[in-house]
C-alpha positions in Angstrom: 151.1 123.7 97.8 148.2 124.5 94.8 150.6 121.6 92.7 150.4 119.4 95.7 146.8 119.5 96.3 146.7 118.8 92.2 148.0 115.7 92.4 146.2 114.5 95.6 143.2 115.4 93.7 144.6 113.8 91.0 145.3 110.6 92.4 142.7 110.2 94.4 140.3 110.8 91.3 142.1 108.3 89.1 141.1 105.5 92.1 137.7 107.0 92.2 137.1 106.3 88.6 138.5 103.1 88.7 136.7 101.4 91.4 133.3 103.2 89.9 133.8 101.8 86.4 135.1 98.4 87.7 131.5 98.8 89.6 129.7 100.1 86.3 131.2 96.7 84.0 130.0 95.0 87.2 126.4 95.7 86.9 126.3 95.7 82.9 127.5 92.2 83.5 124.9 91.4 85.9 122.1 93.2 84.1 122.9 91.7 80.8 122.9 88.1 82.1 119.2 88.4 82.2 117.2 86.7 79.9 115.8 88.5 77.1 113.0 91.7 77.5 111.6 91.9 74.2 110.2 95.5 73.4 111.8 97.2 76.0 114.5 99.9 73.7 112.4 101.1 71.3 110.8 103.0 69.9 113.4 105.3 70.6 112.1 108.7 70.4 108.6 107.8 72.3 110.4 106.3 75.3 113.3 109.3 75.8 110.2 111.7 75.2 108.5 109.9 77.7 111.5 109.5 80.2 112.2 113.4 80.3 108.4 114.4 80.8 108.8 111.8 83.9 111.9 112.8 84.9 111.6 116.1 84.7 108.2 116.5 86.3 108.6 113.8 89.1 104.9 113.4 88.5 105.4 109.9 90.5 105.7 112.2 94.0 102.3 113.4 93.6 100.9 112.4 96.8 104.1 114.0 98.9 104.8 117.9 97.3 107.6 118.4 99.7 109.2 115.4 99.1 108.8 116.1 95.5 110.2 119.8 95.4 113.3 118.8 97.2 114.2 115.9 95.6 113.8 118.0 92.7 116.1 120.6 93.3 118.5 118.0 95.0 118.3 116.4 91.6 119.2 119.4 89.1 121.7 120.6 91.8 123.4 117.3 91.5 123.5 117.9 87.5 124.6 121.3 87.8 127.5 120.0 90.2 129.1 117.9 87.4 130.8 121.1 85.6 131.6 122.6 88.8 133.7 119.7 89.2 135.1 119.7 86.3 136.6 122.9 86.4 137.5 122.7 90.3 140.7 120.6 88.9 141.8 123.8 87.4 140.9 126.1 90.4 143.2 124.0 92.5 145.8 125.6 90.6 144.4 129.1 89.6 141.1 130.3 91.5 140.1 132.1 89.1 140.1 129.6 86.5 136.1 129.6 85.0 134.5 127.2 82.8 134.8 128.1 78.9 131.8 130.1 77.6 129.6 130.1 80.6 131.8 130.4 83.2 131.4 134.2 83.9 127.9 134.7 82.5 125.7 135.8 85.1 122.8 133.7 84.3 125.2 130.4 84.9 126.0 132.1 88.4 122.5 132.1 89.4 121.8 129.2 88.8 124.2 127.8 90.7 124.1 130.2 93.3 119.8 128.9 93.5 120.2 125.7 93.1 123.5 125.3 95.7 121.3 127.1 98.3 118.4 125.5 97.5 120.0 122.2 97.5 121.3 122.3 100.9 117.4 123.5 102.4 116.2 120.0 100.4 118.4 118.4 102.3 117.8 119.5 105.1 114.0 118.7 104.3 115.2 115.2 102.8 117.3 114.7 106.1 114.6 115.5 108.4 112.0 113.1 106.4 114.3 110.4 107.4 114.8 111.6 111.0 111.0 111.7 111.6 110.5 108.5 109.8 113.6 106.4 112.4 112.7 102.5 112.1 115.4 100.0 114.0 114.7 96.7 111.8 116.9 94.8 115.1 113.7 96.1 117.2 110.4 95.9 115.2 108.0 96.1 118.2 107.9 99.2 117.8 104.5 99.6 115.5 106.4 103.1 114.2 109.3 100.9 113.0 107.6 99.0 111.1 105.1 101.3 109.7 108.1 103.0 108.6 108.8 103.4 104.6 112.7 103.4 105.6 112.0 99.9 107.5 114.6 97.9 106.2 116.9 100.5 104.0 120.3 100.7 104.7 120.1 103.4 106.9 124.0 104.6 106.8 123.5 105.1 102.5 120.8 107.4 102.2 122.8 109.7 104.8 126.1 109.6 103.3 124.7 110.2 99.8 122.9 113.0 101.1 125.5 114.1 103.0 127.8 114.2 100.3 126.0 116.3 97.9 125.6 118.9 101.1 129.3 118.8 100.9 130.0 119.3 97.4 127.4 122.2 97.6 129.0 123.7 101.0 132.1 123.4 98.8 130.6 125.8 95.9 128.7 128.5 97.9 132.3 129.0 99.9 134.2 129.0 96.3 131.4 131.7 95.2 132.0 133.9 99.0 135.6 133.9 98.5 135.9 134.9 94.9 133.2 137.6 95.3 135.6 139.0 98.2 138.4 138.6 96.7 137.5 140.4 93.3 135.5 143.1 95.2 139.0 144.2 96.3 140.0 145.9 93.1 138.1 148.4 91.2 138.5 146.6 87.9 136.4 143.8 89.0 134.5 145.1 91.8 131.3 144.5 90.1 132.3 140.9 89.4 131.7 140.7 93.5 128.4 142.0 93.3 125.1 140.7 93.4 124.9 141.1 89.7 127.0 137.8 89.8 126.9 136.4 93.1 123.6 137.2 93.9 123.0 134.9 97.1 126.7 135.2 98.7 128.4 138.5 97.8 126.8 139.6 100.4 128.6 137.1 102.9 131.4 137.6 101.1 131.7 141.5 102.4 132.7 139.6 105.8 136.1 138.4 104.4 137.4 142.0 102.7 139.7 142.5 105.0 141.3 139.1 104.1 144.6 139.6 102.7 143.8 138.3 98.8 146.6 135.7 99.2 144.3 134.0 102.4 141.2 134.2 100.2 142.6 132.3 97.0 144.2 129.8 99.5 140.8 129.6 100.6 139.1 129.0 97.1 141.8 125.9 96.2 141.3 124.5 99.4 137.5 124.3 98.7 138.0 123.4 95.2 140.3 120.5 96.8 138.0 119.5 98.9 134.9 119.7 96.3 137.1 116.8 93.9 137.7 115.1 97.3 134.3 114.6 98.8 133.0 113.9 95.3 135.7 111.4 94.1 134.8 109.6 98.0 131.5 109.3 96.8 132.4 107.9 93.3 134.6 105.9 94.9 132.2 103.9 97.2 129.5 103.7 94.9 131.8 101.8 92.5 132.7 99.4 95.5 129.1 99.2 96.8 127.3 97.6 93.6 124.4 97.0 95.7 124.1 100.6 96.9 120.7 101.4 94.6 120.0 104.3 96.4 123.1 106.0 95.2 123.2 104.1 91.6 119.4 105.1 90.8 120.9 108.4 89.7 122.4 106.4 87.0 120.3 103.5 86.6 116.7 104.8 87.3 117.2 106.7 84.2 118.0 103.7 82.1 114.8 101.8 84.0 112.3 104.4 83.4 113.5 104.9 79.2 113.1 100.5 79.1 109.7 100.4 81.4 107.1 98.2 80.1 104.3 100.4 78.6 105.5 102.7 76.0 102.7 105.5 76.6 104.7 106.5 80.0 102.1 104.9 82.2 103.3 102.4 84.8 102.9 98.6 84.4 99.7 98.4 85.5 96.7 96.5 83.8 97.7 94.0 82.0 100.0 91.5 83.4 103.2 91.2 81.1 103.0 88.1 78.9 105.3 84.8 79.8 108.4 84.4 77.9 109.7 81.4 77.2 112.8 80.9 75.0 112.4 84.7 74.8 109.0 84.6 73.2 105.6 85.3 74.4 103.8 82.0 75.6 100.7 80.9 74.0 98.7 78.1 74.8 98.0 77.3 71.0 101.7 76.9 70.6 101.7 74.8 73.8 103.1 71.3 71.2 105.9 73.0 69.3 107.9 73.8 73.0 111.3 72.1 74.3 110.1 69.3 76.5 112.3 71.2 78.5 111.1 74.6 78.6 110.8 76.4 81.8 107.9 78.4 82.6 107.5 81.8 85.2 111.1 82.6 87.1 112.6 79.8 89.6 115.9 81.1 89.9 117.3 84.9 89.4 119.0 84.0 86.0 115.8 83.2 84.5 114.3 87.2 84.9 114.9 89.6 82.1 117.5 92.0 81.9 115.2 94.1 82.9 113.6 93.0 85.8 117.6 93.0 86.6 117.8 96.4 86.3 114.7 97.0 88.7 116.4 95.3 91.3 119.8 96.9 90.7 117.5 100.6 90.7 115.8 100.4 94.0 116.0 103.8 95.7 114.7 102.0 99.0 112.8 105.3 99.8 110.1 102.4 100.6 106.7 104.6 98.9 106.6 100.9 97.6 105.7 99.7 101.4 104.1 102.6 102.5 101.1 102.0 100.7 101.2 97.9 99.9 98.3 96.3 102.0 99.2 93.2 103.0 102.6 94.4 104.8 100.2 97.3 106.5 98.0 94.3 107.6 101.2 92.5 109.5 102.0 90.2 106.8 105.6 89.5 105.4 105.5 90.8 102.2 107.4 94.3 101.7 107.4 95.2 97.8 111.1 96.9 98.9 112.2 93.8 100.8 111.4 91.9 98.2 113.2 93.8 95.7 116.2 94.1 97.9 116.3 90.2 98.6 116.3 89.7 94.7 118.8 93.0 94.2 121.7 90.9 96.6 120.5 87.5 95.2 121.7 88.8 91.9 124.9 90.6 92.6 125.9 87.7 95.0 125.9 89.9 97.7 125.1 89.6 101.4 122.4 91.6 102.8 123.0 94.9 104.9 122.4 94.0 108.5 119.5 96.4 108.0 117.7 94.3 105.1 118.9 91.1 106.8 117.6 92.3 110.1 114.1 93.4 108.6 113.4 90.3 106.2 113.7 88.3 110.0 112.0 90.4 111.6 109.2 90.4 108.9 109.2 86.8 108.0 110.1 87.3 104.7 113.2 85.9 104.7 114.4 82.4 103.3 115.8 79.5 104.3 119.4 80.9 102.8 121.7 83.4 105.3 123.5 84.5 101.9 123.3 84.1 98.4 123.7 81.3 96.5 124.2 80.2 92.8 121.3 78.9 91.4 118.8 79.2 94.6 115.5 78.3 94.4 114.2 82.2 94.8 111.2 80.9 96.8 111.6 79.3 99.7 115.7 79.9 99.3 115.8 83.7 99.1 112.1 84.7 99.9 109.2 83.3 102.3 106.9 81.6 100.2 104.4 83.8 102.4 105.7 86.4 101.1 104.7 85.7 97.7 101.6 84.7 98.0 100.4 87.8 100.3 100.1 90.2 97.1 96.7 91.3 96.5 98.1 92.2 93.1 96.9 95.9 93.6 99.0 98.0 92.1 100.1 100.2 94.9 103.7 99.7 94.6 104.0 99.8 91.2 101.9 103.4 90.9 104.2 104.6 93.6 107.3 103.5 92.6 109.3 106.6 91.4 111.8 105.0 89.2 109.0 102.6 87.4 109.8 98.9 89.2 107.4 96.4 87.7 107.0 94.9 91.2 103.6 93.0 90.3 105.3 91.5 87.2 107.8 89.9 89.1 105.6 88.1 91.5 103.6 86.8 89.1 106.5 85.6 87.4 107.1 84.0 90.2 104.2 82.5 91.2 104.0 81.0 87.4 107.1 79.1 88.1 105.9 77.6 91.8 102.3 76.5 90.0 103.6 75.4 86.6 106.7 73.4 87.7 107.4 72.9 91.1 103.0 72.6 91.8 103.4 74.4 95.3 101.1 76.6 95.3 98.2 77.7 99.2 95.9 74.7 99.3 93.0 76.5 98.1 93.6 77.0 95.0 93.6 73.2 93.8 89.9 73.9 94.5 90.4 77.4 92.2 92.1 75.4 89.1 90.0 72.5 89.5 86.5 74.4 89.3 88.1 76.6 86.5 89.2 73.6 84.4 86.4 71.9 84.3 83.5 74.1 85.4 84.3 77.4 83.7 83.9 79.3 86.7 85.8 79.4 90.4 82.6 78.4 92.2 82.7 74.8 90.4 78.7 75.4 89.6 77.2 74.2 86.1 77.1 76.6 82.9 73.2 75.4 83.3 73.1 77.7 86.2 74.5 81.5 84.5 71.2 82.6 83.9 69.6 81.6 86.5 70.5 85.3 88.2 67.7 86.9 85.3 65.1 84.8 86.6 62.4 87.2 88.1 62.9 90.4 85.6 59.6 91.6 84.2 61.2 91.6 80.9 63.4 89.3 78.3 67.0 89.4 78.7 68.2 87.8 74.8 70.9 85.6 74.7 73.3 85.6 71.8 72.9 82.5 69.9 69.5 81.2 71.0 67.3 84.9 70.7 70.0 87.0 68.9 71.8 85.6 66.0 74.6 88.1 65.8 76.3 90.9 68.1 75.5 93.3 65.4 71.7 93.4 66.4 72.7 95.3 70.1 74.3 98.1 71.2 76.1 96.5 73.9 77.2 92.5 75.2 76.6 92.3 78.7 78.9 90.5 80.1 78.1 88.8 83.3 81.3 87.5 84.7 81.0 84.3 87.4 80.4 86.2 90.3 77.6 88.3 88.3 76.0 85.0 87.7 76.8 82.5 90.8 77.2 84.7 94.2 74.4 86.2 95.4 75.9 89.9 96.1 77.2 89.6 92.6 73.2 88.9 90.8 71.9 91.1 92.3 74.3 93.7 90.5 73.8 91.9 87.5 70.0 92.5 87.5 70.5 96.3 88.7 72.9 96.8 85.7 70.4 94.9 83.5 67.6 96.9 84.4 68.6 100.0 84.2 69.9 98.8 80.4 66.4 98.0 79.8 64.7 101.4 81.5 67.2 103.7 79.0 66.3 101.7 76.0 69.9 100.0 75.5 69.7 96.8 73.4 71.7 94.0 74.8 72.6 90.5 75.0 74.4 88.3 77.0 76.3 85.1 76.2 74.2 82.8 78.8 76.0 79.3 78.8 78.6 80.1 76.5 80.3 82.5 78.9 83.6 81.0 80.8 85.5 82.3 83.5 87.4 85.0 82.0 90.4 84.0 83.8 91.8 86.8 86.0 92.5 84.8 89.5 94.2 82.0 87.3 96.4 84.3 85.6 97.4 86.2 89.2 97.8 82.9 91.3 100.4 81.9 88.6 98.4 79.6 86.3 99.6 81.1 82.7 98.0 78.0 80.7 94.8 77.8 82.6 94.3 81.4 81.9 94.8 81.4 78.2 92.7 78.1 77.7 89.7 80.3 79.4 91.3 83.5 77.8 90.8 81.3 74.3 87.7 80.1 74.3 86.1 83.4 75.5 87.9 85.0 72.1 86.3 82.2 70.1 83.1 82.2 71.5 83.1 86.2 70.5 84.7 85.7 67.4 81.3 83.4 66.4 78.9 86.3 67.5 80.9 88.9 66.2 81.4 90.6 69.8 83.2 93.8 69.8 81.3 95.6 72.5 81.6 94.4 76.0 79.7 95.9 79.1 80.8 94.3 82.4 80.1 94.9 86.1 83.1 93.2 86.9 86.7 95.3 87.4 88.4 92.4 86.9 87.1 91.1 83.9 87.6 94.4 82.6 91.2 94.2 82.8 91.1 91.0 81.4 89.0 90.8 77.7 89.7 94.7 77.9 93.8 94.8 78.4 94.7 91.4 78.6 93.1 89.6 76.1 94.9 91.9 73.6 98.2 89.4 74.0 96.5 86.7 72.5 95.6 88.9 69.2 91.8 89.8 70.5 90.4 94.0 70.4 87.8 94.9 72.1 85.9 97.6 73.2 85.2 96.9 77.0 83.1 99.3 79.3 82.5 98.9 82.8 78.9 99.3 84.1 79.6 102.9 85.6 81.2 104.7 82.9 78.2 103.2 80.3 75.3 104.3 83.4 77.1 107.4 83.5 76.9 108.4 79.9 73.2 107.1 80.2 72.6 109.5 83.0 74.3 112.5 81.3 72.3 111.9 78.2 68.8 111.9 79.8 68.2 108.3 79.4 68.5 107.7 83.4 66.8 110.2 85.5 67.1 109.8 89.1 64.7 111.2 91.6 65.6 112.2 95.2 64.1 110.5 98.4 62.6 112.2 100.9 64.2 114.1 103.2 64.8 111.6 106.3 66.2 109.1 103.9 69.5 111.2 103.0 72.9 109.7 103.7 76.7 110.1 104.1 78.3 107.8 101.6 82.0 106.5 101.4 83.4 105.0 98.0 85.6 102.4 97.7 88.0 102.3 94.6 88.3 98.6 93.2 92.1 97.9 92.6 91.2 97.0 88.9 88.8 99.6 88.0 90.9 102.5 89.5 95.0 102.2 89.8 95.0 99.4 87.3 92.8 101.0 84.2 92.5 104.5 85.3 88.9 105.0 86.3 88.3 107.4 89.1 85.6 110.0 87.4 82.4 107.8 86.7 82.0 105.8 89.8 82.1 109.4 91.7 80.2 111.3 89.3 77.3 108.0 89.6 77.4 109.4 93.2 76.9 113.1 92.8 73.9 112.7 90.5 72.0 110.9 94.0 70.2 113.8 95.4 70.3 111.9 99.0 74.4 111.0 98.9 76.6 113.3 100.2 80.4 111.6 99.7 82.6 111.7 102.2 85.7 110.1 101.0 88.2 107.5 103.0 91.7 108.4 104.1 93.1 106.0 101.5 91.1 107.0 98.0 91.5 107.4 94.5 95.0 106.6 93.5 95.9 105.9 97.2 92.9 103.7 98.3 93.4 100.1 100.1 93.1 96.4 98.8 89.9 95.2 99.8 92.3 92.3 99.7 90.5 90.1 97.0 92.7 90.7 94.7 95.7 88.7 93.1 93.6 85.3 93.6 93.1 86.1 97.4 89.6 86.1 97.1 90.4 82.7 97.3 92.1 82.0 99.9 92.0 82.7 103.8 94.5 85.4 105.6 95.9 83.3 108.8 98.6 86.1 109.0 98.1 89.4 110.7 94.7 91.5 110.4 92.4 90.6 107.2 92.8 93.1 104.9 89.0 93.9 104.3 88.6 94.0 108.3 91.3 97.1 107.6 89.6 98.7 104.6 86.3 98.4 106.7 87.9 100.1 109.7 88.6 103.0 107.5 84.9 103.4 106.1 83.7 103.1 109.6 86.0 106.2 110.1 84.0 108.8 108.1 81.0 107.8 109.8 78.9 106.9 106.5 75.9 104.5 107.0 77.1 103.0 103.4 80.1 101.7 101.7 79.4 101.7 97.5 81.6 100.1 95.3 82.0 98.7 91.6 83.3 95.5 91.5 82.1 92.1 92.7 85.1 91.2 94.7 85.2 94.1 96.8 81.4 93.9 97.3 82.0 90.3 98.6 85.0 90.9 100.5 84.1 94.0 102.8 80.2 92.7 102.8 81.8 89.6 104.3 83.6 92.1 106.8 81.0 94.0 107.1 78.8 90.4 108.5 81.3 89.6 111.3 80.5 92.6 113.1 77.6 94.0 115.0 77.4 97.2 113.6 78.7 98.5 110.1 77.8 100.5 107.1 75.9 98.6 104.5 78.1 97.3 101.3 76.5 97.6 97.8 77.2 98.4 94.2 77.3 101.5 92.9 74.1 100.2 89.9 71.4 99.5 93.1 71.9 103.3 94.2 71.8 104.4 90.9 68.6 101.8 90.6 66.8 103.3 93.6 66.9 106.9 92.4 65.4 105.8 88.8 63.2 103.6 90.0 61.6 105.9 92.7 60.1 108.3 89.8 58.8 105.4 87.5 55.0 105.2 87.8 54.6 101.9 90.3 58.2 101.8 92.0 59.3 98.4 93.6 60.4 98.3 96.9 63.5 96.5 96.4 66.4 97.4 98.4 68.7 99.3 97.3 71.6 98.4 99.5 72.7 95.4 100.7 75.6 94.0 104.0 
């Protein structure tokens, strides 16, 4: 029988193999059909460093610890399980065959006696997750459904993977009873039985001693038969099932999170990546020495880079992606997961799961195509174009994606190719390039008029140029951005900011007239070339001052002259206005005095996209906050690395939302929730977007920047206070 069972196990694990590496050349050959990724293999040690530290410490599950602690243990029981297979082959023909060196060394059986039983309780955790999170894509009424992170995942995958590995470890905790019963028998190796070696099952194990020894190795090659069986099923459909991410992330994820975009470890967040064309970086000032027929952004799924390929092909579909994306929790089509798995199939030439299929439907997202086909337009073939041009840009997916998916990248790549080639691009935003290309700003209002937000100050704000000659005679350049100097919400930040530089004694100038748009909705609605001709100009404008020091009050143009402009060879030092008042405050440049007593406040705090999850700043905005004797902070359901869109971002500031709930309407709702009288934030476009939410309804908490709170407090224990506002709807 034992020789039997050997060759079924055998045979069976010769087909195994063979249908997973015909499904492993598979995907290398699909992966490596993608264009070029410059940048993304070395350096070598930095990125493997890197990869274990994230690997290792699942740091991306930070906002569910269950979920992180189980996948975890599933995850190392699934690497211990590999040498327990290996040496089940020989167990089928002598159970007490044990793996060279380590195989009877107690601290090997402990480990796997741990990690088997703890495996199965993650499952069961991992299983139950799934169960309490049920979503039929063929019935989306349901708001549960489609709240759902598991909306549109192949449902039957994630089971059966799980399943499987529940099996395999069923398998080794009834290998580890039987042997400890068996060897318990004789006095020789009774201790063998013991907890000294089978510390979690010997126990069990004293059930079966009256077993004749002959049942209980029948017993361990049947498991061990059954361990190559299940396993070699698994490897088996996997290799068949190219498209089956969640079960080829074990593999692949690896491979994404060594070749992700940032080299540091952090997530592609920030900085858009540059456009390649002919596998280099585009740059405008190169714009005359390119192929007449070059092709910008990404049209069809051949033009991404191998390794936007392997992001598709990596997709665990545990949606975290869609959990947190605000547009799909506002009812519109875009799902960062959908959209993945729409591009995943697109590339392997697969037709979706009747899941997927049935969700991109029943979201809109879908194309005009029912299956793949070669060389599809990816918009408007594979994908809504609703669905690209919902993204707010904000990050959420990309920060929560465990295996590092550059979701953000991708759209824009897309949306390059729609506005540079094909022109198709929401209405608006033939206003938005217009203005930008020939005004300098998105407003379309004259340079005459940057300056005119200064007018009023009781003292001299010096422009560089015209009162300063050089950069070098400030501490800081202040730089106003367009919505610091055309909308109203946004000058009156600008002043706030500016006096407060002027009550701590900071010397600093501001560009006036010279200042352009600094290009941050042209480069997130798609317009690569209108960006970098802004981008440009602003780098040789400071290049004739001598600029090196940058304060703004804008999160946006932080990202930009701070992390973007860096592409096109520029280095700055850029500062947004609440880390600089923060440091002013700390140093005892900026005291702030409380109000009275009846003027004390509950205050919420809204995270800006750009200023939080895409550069990192959390700390000063807050800390601005606690130094206001009258705020008390009470913080939103969705804050810090978790907050919500205001849903101005990604060139929607722009545009109107004529699908589902308005995003600011949402992130209002949730201010209104704590019950605070006012909503401070740091950045221009969220003051504008949940101030204009804020206008449509009859009561709501005031909207304002963080710099007039901070401007009250200072102001109140100057000698002749002004009785300026300090907030504003």
């Amino acid at each position: 029988m034992k020789v039997l069972l050997f060759v079924i196990a055998v045979a069976v694990s010769i087909a195994a193999v063979a249908l997973f590496v015909r499904g492993a050349l598979t995907l290398y050959r699909l992966i490596g059909a993608g264009q070029s990724s410059p940048g993304r293999l070395g350096p070598v040690g930095k990125r493997l460093g890197n990869m274990v530290t994230e690997i290792l410490s699942h740091r991306r599950f930070r906002a569910r610890p269950l979920v992180k602690a189980a996948h975890w243990v599933v995850m190392v029981s699934f690497i211990l399980l590999v040498p327990t297979l290996a040496i089940a082959y020989a167990q089928v023909l002598d159970p007490y065959a044990e793996l060279p060196v380590i195989g009877g060394w107690p601290v090997w059986q402990w480990l796997l006696e741990i990690f088997s039983v703890g495996g199965l309780v993650a499952i069961v955790v991992l299983f139950t997750v799934r169960l309490r999170h049920p979503s039929d894509p063929e019935d989306a009424s349901a708001a549960r459904d489609w709240r759902s992170r598991f909306f549109g995942s192949t449902r039957w995958q994630g089971y059966f993977v799980e399943a499987v590995i529940a099996a395999v470890l069923v398998c080794v905790l009834v290998m580890h009873v039987l042997t400890s019963a068996v060897l318990a028998r004789y006095p020789e190796t009774a201790e063998a039985g013991s907890w000294v070696h089978y510390p979690l099952t010997s126990w069990v194990g004293q059930l079966f001693w009256s077993l004749p020894p002959v049942a209980l190795e029948t017993g361990i090659v049947v498991a061990a038969t059954l361990k190559i069986l299940v396993s070699m099923v698994w490897l088996g459909v996997v290799g068949y099932a190219t498209t089956m991410s969640v079960a080829w992330h074990r593999f692949l994820g690896v491979l994404n999170v060594y070749a992700r975009r940032e080299t540091d470890g952090t997530p592609a967040l920030g900085a858009a990546a540059p456009m390649y064309v002919d596998g280099k970086a585009f740059d405008i000032r190169d714009l005359d020495d390119l192929d007449e027929d070059a092709t910008f952004g990404v049209g069809k799924i051949e033009e991404f880079g191998w390794k936007s390929l392997l992001d598709f092909a990596s997709c665990t579909e545990c949606g975290r992606c869609q959990d947190l994306c605000p547009a799909w929790n506002t009812g519109k089509p875009l799902s960062p997961k959908l959209f993945t798995l729409a591009l995943r199939d697109q590339a392997a030439g697969m037709e979706h799961s009747l899941d997927i299929f049935a969700a991109l439907k029943s979201a809109g997202a879908a194309g005009e195509l029912a299956a793949p086909v070669r060389d599809a337009d990816l918009v408007g073939g594979v994908i809504s174009p609703d669905v690209l041009w919902s993204c707010t840009t904000c990050g959420a997916c990309v920060d929560q994606c465990p295996v590092d998916i550059e979701h953000v990248d991708h759209i824009i790549d897309l949306r390059r190719h729609e506005v540079m080639v094909k022109s198709e691009f929401p209405e608006e935003f033939n206003g938005l390039f217009g203005n930008l290309e020939t005004k300098g700003n998105p407003w379309g209002l004259p340079p005459r008029d940057r300056m005119d937000w200064a007018k009023g100050l009781d003292f001299d704000v010096p422009v560089l140029g015209t009162d300063v000659t050089s950069a070098d005679e400030v501490d800081h350049v202040l730089w106003v951005g367009c919505a610091g100097a055309y909308d109203e919400k946004g000058k009156k930040t600008t002043r706030a900011v500016a006096e407060l530089l002027h009550l701590a004694g900071v010397k600093f100038a501001v560009l006036g007239q010279a200042e352009t748009c600094c290009g941050d909705s042209a480069r997130r609605a798609g317009n690569e070339a209108t960006y970098q001709g802004l981008a440009t100009e602003n780098i040789e404008t400071f290049a004739s001052y001598g600029v090196e020091k940058v304060v703004v009050t804008c999160a946006h143009c932080l990202n930009s002259i701070g992390r973007e402009y860096g592409q096109l060879g520029a280095d700055y030092r850029v500062e947004h206005h609440t880390q600089v008042l923060n440091r002013l405050i700390r140093d005892g440049r900026l005291n702030v005095v409380a109000p009275p007593e009846d003027e004390r406040r509950q205050l919420t705090y809204h995270d800006p996209c750009y200023l939080g999850r895409h550069n990192g700043e959390y700390d000063a905005p807050r800390e601005l906050l606690a130094s206001l004797p009258e705020a008390e902070l009470v913080e939103m359901e969705h804050s810090g690395s978790s907050s919500m869109c205001c849903g101005g971002g990604g060139a929607r500031m722009w545009t109107e939302e004529s699908i589902g709930t308005r995003i600011n309407s949402a992130r209002l709702d949730e201010a209104e929730a704590t019950g605070a009288s006012t909503v401070a934030t740091a950045c221009p476009f969220c003051a504008i977007m949940l101030g204009d939410a804020a206008a449509s309804r009859d009561q709501a908490p005031a909207v304002t920047d963080v710099a007039h709170l901070v401007l009250a407090g200072v102001k109140r224990g100057l000698p002749n206070p002004t009785d300026e506002s300090e907030t504003e709807s």
